[in-house]
C-alpha positions in Angstrom: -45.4 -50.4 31.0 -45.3 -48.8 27.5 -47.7 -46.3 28.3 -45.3 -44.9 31.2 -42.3 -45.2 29.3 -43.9 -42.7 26.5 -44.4 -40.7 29.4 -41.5 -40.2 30.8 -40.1 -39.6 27.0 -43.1 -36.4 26.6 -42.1 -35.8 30.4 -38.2 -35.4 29.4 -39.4 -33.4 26.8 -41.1 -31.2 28.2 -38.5 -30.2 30.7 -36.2 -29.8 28.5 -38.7 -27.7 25.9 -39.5 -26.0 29.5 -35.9 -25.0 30.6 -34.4 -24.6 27.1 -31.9 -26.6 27.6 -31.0 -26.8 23.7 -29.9 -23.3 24.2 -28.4 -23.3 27.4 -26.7 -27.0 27.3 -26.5 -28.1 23.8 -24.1 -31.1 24.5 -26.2 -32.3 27.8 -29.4 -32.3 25.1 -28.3 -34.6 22.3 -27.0 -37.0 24.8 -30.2 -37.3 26.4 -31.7 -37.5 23.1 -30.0 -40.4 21.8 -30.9 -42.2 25.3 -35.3 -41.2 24.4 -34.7 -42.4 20.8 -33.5 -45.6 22.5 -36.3 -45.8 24.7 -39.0 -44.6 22.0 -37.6 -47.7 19.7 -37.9 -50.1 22.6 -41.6 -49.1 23.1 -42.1 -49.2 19.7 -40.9 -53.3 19.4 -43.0 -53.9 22.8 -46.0 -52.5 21.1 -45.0 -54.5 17.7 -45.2 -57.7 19.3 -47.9 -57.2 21.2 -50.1 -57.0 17.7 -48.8 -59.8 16.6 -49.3 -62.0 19.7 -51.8 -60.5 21.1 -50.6 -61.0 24.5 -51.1 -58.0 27.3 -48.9 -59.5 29.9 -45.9 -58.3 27.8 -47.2 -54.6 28.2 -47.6 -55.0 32.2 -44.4 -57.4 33.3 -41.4 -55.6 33.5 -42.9 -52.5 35.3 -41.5 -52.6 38.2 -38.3 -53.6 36.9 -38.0 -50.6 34.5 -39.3 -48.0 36.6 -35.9 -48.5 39.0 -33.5 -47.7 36.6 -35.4 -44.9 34.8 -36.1 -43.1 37.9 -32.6 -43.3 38.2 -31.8 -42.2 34.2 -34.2 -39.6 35.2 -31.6 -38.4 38.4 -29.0 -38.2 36.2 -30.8 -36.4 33.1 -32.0 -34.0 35.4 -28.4 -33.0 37.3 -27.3 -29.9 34.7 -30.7 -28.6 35.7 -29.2 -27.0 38.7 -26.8 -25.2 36.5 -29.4 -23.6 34.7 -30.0 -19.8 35.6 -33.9 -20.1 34.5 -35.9 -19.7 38.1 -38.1 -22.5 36.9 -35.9 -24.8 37.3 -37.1 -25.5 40.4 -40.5 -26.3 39.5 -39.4 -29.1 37.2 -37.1 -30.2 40.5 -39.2 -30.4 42.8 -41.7 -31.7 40.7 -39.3 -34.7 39.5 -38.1 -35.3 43.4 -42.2 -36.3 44.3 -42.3 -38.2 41.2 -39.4 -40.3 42.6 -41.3 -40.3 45.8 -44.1 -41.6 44.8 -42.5 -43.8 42.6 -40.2 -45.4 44.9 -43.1 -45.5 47.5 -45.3 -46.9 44.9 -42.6 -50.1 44.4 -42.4 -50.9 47.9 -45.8 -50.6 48.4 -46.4 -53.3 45.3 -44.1 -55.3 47.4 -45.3 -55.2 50.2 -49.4 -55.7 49.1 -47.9 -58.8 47.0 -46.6 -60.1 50.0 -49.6 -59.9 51.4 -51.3 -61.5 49.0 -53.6 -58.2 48.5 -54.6 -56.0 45.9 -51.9 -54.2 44.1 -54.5 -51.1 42.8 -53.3 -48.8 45.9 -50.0 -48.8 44.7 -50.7 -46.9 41.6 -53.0 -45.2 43.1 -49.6 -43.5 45.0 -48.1 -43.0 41.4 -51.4 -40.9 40.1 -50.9 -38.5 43.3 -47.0 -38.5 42.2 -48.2 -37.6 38.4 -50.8 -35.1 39.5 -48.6 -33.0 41.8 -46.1 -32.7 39.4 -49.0 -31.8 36.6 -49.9 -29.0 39.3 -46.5 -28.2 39.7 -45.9 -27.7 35.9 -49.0 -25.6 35.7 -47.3 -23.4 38.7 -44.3 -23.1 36.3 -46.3 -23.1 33.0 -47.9 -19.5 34.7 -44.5 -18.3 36.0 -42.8 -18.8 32.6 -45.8 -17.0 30.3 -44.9 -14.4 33.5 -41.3 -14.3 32.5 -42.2 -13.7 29.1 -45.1 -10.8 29.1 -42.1 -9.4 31.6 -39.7 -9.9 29.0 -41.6 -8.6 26.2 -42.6 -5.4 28.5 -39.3 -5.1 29.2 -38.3 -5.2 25.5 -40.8 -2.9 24.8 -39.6 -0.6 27.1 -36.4 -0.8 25.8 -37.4 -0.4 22.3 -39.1 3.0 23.6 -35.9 4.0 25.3 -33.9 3.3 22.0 -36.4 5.0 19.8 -36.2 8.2 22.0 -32.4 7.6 22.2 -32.3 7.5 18.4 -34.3 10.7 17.9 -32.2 12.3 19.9 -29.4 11.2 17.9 -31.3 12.2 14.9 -31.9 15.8 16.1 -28.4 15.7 16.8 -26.8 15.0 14.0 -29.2 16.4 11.4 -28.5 19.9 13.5 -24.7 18.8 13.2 -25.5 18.4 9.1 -27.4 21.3 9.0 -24.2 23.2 10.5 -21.7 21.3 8.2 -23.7 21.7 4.6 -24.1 25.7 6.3 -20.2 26.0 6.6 -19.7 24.1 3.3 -22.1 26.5 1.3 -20.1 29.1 3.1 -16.8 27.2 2.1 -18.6 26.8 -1.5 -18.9 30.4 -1.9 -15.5 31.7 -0.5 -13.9 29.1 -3.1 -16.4 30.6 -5.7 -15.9 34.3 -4.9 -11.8 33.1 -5.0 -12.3 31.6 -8.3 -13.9 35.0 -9.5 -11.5 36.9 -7.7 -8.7 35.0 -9.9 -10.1 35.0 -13.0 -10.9 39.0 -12.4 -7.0 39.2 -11.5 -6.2 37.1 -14.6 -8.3 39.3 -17.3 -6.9 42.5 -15.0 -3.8 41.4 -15.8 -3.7 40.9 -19.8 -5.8 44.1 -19.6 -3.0 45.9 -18.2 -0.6 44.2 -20.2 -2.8 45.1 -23.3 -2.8 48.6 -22.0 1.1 48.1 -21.9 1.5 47.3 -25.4 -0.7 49.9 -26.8 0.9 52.6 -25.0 4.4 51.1 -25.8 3.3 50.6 -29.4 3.3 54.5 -30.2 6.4 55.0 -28.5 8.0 52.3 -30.5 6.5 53.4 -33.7 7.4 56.5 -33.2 10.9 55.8 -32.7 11.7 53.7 -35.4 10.2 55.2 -38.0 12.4 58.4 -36.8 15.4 56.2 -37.3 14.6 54.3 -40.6 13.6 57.9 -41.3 16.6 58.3 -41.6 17.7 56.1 -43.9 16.0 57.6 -46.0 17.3 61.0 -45.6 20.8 59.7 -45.7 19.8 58.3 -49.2 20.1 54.5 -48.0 17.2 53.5 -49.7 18.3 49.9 -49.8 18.6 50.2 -46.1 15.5 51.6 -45.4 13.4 49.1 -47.7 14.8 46.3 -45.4 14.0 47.9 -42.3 10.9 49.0 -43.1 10.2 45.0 -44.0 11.0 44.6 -40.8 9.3 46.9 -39.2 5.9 46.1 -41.1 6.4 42.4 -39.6 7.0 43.3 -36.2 4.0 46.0 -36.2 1.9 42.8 -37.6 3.1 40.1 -34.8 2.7 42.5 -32.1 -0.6 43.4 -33.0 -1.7 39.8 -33.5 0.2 39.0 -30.2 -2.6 41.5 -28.7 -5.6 38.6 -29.3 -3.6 36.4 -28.1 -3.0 35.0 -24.6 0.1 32.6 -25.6 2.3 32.1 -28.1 5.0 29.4 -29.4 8.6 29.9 -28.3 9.8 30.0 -32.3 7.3 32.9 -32.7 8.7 34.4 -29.4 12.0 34.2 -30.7 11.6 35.6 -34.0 9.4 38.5 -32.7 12.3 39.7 -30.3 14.6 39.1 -33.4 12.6 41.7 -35.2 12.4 43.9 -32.3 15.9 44.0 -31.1 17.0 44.6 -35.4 14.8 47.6 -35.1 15.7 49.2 -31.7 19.4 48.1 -33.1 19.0 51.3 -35.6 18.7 53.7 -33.2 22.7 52.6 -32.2 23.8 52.3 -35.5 23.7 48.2 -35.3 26.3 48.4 -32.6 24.1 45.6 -30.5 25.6 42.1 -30.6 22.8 40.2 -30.5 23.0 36.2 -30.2 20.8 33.0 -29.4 21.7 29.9 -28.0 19.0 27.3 -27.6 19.1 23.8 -26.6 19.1 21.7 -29.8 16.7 18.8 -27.9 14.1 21.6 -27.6 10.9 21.5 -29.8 10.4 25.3 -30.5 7.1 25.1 -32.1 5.4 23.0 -29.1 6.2 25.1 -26.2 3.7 27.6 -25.3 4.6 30.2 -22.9 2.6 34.4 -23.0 3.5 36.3 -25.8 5.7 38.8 -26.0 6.8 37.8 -22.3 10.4 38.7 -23.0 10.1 41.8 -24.5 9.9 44.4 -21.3 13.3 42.5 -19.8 15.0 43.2 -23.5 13.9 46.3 -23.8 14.9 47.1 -20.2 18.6 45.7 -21.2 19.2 47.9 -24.2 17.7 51.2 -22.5 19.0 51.0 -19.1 22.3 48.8 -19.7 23.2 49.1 -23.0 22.1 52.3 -24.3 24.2 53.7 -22.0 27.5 52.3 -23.3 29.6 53.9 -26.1 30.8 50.5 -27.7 31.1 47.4 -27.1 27.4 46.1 -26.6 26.2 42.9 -25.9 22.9 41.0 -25.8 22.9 37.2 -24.7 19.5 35.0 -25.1 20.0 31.8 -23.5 17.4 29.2 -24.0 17.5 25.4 -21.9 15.7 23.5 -19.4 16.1 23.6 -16.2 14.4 20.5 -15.8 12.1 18.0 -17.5 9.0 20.1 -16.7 10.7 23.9 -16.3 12.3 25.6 -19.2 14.8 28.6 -18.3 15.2 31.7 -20.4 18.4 33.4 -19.3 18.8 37.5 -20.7 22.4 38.4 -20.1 23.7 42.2 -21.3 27.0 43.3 -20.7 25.1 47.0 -19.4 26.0 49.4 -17.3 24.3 47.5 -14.0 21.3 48.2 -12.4 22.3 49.6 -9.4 24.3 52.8 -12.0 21.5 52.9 -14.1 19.2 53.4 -11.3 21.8 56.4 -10.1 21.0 58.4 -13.3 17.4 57.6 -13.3 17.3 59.0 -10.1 19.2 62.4 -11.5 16.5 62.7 -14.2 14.0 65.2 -14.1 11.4 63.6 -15.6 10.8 59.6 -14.3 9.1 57.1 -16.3 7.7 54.3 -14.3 8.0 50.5 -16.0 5.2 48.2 -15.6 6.3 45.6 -17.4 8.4 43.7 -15.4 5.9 43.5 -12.7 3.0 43.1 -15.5 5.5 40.0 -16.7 5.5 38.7 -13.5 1.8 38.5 -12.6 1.6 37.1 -16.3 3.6 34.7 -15.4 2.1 33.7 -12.1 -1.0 33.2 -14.1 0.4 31.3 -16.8 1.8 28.7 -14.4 -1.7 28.1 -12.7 -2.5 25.8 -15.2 0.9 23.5 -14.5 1.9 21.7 -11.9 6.0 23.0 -11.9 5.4 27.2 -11.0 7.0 30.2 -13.0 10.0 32.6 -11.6 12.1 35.8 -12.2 15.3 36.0 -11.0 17.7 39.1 -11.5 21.5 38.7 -10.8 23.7 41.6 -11.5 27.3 40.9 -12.8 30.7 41.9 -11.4 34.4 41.7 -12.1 36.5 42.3 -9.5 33.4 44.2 -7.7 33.0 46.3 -11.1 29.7 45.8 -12.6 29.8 44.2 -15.8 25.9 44.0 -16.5 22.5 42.2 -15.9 21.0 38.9 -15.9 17.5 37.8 -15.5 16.6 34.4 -15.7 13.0 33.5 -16.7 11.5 30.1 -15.5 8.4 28.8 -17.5 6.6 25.6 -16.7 6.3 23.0 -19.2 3.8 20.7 -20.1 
């Protein structure tokens, strides 16, 4: 009796090892699992008191009456088998349904010999035929399933081969697709890189021409006021001339420094255009109001801005607006910010207008063409790379009562 209750526990696990059913009905298995352990502990205290007593009848009585209701356990712990989708399910079916056969044929026929008062030894003799055509059975399977799996391992294969060539493709793919993209970035890279050059060539181009502004306005300027503290001297105003010739010696020396040097504070902008507009003041016998208003929160010394950026829009006021005037001439320097990062330079004269004072340029013979408002302004659009806020000119004439009563231009400078 022991002997075929271990085997129906191997034969239970075998099926289920067979079909994986662990995988495909995990719930189903550790039922039936905690029914074997049951079984394999009942065989075990058979066995147990068999070595104690020594008694074999307690190994053979009870067959009969234990193969009934574990032929029937065996119905039952086979049902989810017809869920599975495994094809060898129906080896261990049909496999199981002779093993009940036999089994139950092998009972009655125990009966039926006992009756008779004859040998039981056929009877089992049915349950060996029951055992070995399940045994071939299983073998049938055993050969079908190592089938299944060289099938499923060639088809793996297979599909390994299909997703290797899949993925070269994919390589070739994409490394022509990188190949393309580093080809348009190095093109990318060296449009940016001929642009950077291209704007640093424009930079130095344009404190080259502003340079070349200065030294041909420098001359012109010398020229000019030495002519006029000149004289001074003639007239015998020697005091006169000592102080303008102080001044002029400063202004020569700040606008030659201011030729090294890309930028400049706007307290050494300021006093630089106060030296300049005292000088070019001679020429009209002082008769040049000139005034500054700055903001009193400003810190003079620590904003930067391009040196001498102011000087072409002054100069442009007292030769084209004020010069022009008999009396009564004004220059206005107003210095604020516009915003926290923007400060605003507003040049007000109370000239002649620019749209009169380009009449009688016009009428003149000879024309002198001005660079240095547009020199200013690509100054200034270089300047204001370096800060986020950008730089602006603005120029707004002034009217009364539609009569032109002179100029304004209004300077924007970022700040830091």
């Amino acid at each position: 009796m022991v002997a075929t209750e271990l085997y129906f526990v191997i034969y239970v696990l075998f099926t289920f090892k067979f079909l994986d059913i662990k995988t495909e009905l995990p719930k189903w298995h550790k039922w039936s699992f905690k029914v074997l352990y049951a079984i394999i502990v009942y065989c075990l205290i058979v066995v147990f008191i068999y070595v104690f007593k020594g008694n074999i009848e307690i190994l053979l009585e009870g067959y009969f009456y234990f193969t009934i209701p574990m032929t029937l356990f065996g119905l039952v712990l086979y049902i989810p088998f017809f869920k599975s989708e495994s094809p060898l399910k129906y080896y261990v079916i049909i496999g199981s349904l002779i093993l009940f056969i036999t089994s139950v044929w092998s009972i009655l026929y125990y009966f039926k010999l006992q009756n008779n008062e004859q040998s039981i030894e056929p009877s089992y003799s049915i349950l060996y035929i029951g055992f070995i055509l399940e045994n071939v059975l299983f073998s049938l399977g055993l050969g079908h399933k190592q089938k299944l799996i060289l099938d499923d391992r060639n088809s793996s294969k297979n599909q390994l081969i299909k997703q290797l060539k899949e993925n070269d493709e994919l390589r070739k793919k994409i490394q022509a697709q990188l190949e393309q993209d580093v080809k348009q970035l190095s093109k990318q890279a060296e449009i940016e890189k001929l642009e950077a050059i291209k704007m640093k060539y424009d930079k130095e181009l344009a404190e080259l021409k502003v340079s070349a502004l200065r030294s041909q306005m420098n001359p012109h300027f010398i020229f000019n006021s030495l002519n006029a503290i000149k004289r001074y001297i003639i007239d015998n105003e020697k005091e006169n001339a000592v102080f303008y010739l102080n001044k002029f010696s400063k202004l020569i020396r700040k606008i030659l420094a201011s030729t090294t040097e890309k930028e400049t504070s706007l307290d050494e902008e300021l006093e630089t255009m106060q030296l300049y507009v005292n000088i070019e003041n001679i020429r009209f016998n002082n008769s040049i109001d000139f005034k500054i208003d700055i903001d009193d929160t400003l810190n003079l010394s620590a904003i930067k801005l391009p040196s001498l950026i102011t000087q072409p829009f002054i100069e442009n006021a007292i030769w084209h607006g004020l010069s022009l005037k008999e009396d009564n001439r004004k220059l206005h320097l107003n210095i604020q910010k516009s915003n926290e990062n923007q400060l605003k330079i507003d040049i007000v004269d109370n000239g002649i207008g620019r749209q009169k004072s380009t009449e009688i340029k016009n009428k003149k013979l000879l024309k002198r063409t001005s660079l240095g408002v547009k020199l200013s302004e690509e100054r200034l659009k270089h300047f204001s790379e370096n800060y986020e806020n950008s730089s602006n000119i603005y120029f707004t004439d002034l009217y009364d009562k539609n009569v032109p009563i002179g100029t304004k231009v209004t300077l924007l400078i970022p700040l830091n």
